[in-house]
C-alpha positions as CSV (number, residue, x, y, z in Angstrom):
1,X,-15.0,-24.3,9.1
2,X,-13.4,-21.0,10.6
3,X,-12.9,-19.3,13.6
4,X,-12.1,-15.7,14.7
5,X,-11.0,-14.9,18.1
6,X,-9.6,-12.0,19.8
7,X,-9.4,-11.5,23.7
8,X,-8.2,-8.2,23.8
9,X,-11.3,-5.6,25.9
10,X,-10.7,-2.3,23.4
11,X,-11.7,1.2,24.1
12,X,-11.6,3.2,21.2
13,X,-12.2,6.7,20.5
14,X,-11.0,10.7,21.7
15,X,-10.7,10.9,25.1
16,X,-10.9,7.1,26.5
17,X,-7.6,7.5,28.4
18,X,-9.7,8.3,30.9
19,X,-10.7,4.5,31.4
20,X,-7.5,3.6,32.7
21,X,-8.4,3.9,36.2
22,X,-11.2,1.5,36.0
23,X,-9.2,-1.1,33.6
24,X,-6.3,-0.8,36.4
25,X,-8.6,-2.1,39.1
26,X,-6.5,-0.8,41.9
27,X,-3.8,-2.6,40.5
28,X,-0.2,-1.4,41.0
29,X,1.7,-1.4,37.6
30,X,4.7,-0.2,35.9
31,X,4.3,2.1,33.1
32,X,6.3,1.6,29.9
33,X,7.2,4.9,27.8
34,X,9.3,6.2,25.0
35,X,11.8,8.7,26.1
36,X,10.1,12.2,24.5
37,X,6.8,11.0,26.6
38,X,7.8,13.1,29.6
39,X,8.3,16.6,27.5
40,X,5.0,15.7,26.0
41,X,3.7,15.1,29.4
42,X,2.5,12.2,29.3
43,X,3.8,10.5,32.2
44,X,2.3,13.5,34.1
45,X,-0.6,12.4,32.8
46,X,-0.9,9.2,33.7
47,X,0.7,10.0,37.3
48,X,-2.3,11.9,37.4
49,X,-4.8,9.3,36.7
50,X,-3.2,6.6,38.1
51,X,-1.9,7.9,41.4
52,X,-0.2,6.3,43.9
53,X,-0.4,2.9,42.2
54,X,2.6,3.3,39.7
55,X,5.7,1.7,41.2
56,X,7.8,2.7,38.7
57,X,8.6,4.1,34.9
58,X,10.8,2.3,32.4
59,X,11.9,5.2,29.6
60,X,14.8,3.8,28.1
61,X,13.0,2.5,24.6
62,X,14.8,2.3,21.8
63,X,13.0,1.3,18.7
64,X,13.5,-2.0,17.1
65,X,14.3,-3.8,20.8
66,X,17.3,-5.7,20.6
67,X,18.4,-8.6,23.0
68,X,21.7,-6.3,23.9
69,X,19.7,-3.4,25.4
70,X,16.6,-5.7,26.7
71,X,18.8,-8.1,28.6
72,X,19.3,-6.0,31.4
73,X,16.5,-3.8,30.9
74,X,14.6,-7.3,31.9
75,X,17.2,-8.5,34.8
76,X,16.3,-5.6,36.6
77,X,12.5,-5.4,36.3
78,X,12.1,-8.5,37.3
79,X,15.0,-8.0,40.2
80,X,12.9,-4.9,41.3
81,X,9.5,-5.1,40.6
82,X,8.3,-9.1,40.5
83,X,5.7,-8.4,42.8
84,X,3.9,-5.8,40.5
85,X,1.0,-7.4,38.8
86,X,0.8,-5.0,35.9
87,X,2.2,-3.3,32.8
88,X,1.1,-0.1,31.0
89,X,2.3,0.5,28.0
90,X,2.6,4.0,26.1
91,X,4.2,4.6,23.0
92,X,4.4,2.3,19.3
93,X,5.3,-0.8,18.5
94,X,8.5,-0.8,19.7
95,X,7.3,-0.1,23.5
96,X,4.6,-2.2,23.5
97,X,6.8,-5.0,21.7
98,X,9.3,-4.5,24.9
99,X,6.7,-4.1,27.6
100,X,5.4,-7.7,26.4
101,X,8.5,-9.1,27.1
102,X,8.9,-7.8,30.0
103,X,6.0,-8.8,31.3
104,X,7.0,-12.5,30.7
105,X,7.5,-14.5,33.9
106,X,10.8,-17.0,34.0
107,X,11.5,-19.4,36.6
108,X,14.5,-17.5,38.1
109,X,13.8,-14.2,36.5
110,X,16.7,-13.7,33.9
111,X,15.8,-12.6,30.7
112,X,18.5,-15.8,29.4
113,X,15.4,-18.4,30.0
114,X,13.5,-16.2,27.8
115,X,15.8,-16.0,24.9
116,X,16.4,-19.7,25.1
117,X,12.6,-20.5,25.1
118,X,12.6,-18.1,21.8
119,X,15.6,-20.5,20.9
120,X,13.4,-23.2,21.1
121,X,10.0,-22.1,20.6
122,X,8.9,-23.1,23.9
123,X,6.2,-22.1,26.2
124,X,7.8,-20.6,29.2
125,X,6.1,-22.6,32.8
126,X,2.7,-20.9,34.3
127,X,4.4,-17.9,36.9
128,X,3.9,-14.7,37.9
129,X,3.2,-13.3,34.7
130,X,2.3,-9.7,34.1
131,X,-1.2,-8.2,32.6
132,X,-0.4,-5.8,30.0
133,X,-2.6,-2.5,29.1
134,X,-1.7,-1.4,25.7
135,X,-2.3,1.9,24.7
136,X,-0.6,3.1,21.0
137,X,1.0,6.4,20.5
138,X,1.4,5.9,16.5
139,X,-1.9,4.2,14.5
140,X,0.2,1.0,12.4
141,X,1.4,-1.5,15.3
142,X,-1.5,-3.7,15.8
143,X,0.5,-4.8,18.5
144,X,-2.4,-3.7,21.1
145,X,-4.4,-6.3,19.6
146,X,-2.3,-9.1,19.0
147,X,-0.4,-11.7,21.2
148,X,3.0,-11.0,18.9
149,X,6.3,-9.2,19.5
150,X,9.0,-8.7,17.1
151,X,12.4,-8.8,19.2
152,X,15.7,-8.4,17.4
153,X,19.2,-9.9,17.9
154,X,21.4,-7.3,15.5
155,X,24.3,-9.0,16.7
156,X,23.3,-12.1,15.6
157,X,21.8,-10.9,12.7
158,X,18.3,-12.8,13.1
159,X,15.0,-11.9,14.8
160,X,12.7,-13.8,17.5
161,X,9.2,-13.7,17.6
162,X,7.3,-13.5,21.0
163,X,4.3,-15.2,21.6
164,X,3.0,-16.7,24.6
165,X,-0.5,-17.7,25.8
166,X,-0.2,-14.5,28.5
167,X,1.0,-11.8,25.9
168,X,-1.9,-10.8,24.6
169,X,-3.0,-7.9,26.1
170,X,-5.4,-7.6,28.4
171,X,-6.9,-4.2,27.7
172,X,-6.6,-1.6,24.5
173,X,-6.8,1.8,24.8
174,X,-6.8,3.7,21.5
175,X,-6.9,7.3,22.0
176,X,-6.3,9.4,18.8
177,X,-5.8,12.2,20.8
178,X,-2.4,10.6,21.9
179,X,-1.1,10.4,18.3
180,X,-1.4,14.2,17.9
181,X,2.1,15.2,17.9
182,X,4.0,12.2,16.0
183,X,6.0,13.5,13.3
184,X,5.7,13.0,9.5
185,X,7.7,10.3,9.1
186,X,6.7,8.0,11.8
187,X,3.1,9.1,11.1
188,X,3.9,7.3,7.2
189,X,5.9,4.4,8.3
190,X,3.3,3.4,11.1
191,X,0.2,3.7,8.4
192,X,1.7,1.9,5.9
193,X,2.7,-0.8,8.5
194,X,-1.2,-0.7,8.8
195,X,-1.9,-1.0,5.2
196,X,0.6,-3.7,5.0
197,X,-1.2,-5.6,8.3
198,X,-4.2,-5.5,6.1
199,X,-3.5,-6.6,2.4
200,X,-1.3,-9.1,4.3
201,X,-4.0,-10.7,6.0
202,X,-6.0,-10.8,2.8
203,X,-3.5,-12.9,0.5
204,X,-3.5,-15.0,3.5
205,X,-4.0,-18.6,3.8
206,X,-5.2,-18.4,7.5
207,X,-8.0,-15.6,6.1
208,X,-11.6,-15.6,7.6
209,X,-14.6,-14.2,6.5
210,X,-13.9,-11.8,9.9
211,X,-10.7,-10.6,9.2
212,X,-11.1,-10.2,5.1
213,X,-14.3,-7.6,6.3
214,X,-12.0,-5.8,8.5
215,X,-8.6,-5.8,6.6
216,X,-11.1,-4.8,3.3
217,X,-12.7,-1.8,5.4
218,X,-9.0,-0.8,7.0
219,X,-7.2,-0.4,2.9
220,X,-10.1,1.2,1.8
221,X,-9.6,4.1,4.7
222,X,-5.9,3.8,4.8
223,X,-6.0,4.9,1.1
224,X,-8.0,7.6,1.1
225,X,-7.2,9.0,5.2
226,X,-3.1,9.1,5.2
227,X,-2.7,11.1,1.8
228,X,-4.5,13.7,3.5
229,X,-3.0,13.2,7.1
230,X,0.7,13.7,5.9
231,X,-0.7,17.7,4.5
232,X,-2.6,18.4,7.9
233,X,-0.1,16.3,10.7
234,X,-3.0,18.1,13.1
235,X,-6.1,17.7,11.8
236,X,-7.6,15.5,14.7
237,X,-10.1,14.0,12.6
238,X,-7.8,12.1,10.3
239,X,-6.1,10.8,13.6
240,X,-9.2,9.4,14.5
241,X,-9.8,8.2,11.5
242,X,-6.2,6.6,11.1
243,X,-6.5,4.9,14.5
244,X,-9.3,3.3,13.7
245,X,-8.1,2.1,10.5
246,X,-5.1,1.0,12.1
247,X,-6.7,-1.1,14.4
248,X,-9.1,-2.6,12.0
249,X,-6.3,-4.0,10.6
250,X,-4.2,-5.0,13.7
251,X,-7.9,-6.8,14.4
252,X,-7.8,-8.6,10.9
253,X,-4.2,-10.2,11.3
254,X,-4.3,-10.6,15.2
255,X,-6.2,-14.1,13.7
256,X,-3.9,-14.9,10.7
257,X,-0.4,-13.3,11.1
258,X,1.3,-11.3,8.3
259,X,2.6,-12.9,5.3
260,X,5.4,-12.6,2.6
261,X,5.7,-8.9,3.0
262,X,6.5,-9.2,6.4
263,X,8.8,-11.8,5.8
264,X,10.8,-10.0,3.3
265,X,11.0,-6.2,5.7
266,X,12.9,-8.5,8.5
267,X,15.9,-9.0,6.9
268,X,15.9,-5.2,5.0
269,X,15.6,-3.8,8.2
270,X,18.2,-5.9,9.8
271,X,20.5,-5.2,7.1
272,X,19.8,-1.3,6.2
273,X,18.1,-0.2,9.9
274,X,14.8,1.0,7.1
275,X,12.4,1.6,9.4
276,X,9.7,-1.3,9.4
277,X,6.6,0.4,8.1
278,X,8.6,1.3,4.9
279,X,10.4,-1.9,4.9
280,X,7.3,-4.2,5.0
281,X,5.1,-2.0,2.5
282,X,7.6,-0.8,-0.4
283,X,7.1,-4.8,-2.0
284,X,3.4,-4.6,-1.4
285,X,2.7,-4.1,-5.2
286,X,5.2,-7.1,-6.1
287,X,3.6,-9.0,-3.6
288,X,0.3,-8.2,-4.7
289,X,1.2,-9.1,-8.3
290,X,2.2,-12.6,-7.0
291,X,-1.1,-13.2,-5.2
292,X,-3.3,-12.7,-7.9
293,X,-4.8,-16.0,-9.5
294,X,-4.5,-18.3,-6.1
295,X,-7.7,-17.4,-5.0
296,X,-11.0,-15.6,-6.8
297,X,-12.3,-14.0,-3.5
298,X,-9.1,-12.6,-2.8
299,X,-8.6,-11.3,-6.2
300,X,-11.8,-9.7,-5.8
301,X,-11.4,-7.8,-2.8
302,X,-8.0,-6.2,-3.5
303,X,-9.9,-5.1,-6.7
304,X,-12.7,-3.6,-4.8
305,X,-10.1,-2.1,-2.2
306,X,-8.3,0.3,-5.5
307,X,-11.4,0.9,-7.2
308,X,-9.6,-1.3,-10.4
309,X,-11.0,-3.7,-12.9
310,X,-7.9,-6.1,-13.1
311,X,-5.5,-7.6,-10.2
312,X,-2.8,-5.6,-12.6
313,X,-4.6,-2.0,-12.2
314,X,-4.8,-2.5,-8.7
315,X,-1.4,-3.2,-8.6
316,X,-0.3,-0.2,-10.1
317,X,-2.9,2.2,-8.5
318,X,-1.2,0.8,-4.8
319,X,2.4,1.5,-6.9
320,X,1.4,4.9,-7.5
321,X,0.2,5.6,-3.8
322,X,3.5,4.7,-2.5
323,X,5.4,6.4,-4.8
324,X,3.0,9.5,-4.4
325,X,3.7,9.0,-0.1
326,X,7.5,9.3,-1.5
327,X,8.3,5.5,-1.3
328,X,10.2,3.6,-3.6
329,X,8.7,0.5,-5.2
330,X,11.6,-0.7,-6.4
331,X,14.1,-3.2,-5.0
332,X,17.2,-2.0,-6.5
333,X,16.1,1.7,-4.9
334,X,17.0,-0.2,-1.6
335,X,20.3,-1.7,-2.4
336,X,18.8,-4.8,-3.9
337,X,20.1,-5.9,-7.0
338,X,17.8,-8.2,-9.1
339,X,19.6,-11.8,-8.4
340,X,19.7,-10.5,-4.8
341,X,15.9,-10.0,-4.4
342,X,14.7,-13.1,-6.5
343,X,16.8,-14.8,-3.7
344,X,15.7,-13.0,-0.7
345,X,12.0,-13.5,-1.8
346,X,12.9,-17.5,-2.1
347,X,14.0,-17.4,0.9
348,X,11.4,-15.1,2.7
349,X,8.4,-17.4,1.1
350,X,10.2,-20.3,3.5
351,X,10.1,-18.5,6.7
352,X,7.2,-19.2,9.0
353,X,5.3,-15.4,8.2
354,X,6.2,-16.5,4.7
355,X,4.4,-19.7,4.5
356,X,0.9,-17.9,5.2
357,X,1.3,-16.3,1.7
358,X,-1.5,-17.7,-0.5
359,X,0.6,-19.0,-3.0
360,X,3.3,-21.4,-2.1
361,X,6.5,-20.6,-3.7
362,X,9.6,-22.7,-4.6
């Protein structure tokens, strides 16, 4: 028996902003933006199609949201603005990670019940919890499409993840047309955190017939679209077709999380700030190498995905499309001496993203 669900209402596709209007239904909201989205104009923009019904605008983003910077950042929303039912969120992962935790209700509205519930890996009590519209800048999150957000503690040196019953969003709006100006490197790390979201939910022990046909479809695209983006940043086509590979893939692992990949980025990016999408794809032909055998069906499809007639050839053609992007498939190219990285992928099979890997590891 298997299930697929996802609850998210997506509109997909050049020029679907415009539905924001109707998915606000009169609703006040808050919009939540990266700091460059007023020089691109695009808090004029929604101003424009939103009106009078944005209370307020929350730039102050920084990527990889960290418990020192969100702390406040949450006191005062929910100081200021607890009556607004509403968030809209514009930008990548990292705003739409933030905007779901801000749109988390706690009993006295400090942002210290919702760390402790992380703590604890409670469900926060049924409140005055906030609707989220999601709507990417960068085509690689899946975060528009999934209940998860990836909140860091640098401090401490660990990561929380978010997920409560009300953080899915309630509404996706996936506008290529939005993605137009990202530059070259976030336009690589954010398409490789796609291709990761796929192959990921493929060697997968929470895999479904749904998500294998998505996350199959996304590779396949993803392989043969971003080559060709990063020469032509402005060909609007390959946006298009990057968005929609992206959120194939954000579809496929909304229903079985990522797996040992994922696992192993967190603490790289803790410990050397590598921005995620590298971080969670350089081991990708490592990891792939470890899948194969566990599984026949899986095996197949990551053969089908590189065109190869062994697990081992598509291994190295995904080695060779990395290194071709410019990324480094080798641990020790990241400061990761051989000992180092036999423990850190011990240790990353035993974390909960870990444990969905389709071959248990000791």
């Amino acid at each position: 028996m298997w299930t697929y669900h996802n609850p998210v209402d997506i509109h997909a596709g050049p020029g679907c902003l415009q539905r924001l209007p109707a998915l606000l239904k009169r609703r006040d909201f808050l919009l939540v933006v990266f700091p460059e989205a007023h020089g691109l104009g695009l808090v004029d923009t929604i101003r424009a199609l939103a009106g009078d019904r944005l209370r307020g605008v929350i730039d102050d983003i920084l990527p990889n949201p960290d418990v020192g910077w969100l702390a406040p950042l949450y006191d005062r929303v929910h100081r200021e603005h607890a009556g607004v039912p509403c968030i809209v969120a514009l930008g990548g992962g990292s705003v739409i990670d933030t905007a779901k935790a801000l749109l988390c209700a706690t009993p006295a509205g400090t942002f210290a019940e919702l760390l402790a519930a992380l703590e604890r890996g409670e469900t926060l009590p049924a409140g005055r919890h906030k609707s989220l519209i999601a709507i990417p800048s960068t085509a690689g999150t899946g975060s528009e499409v999934t209940p998860w957000a990836t909140l860091w503690d640098q401090a401490q040196g660990r990561k929380h993840s978010l997920h409560q019953p009300w953080t899915w969003p309630e509404a996706a709006i996936i506008d290529p047309a939005l993605m137009g100006s990202l530059p070259a490197a976030a336009t690589l790390a954010s398409g490789l955190d796609a291709l990761s979201h796929a192959l990921e939910s493929i060697w997968n022990v929470n895999r479904n017939p749904v998500s294998m046909a998505l996350a199959i479809q996304a590779a396949r695209r993803i392989l043969d679209v971003l080559p060709r983006l990063m020469h032509d940043l402005h060909d609007a086509g390959l946006r298009a077709d990057m968005a929609q590979a992206a959120l194939m893939a954000g579809l496929a692992f909304s229903n079985t999380k990522t797996a040992l990949a994922h696992s192993l980025s967190y603490e790289i990016t803790l410990r050397q700030g590598i921005a995620h999408g590298i971080a969670c794809s350089f081991s990708l032909p490592i990891v792939l190498e470890m899948a194969l055998g566990a599984d026949d069906g899986v095996d197949q499809a990551l053969m089908s995905i590189f065109d190869a007639a062994s697990g081992q050839a598509a291994s190295a053609r995904l080695r060779r499309f990395l290194q071709g992007l410019g990324v480094a498939t080798d641990p020790t190219e990241y400061g990761l001496a051989p000992a180092d990285w036999r423990e850190m992928v011990r240790s990353a099979a035993q974390g909960p993203r870990g444990r969905n890997f389709i071959r248990a590891l000791a």
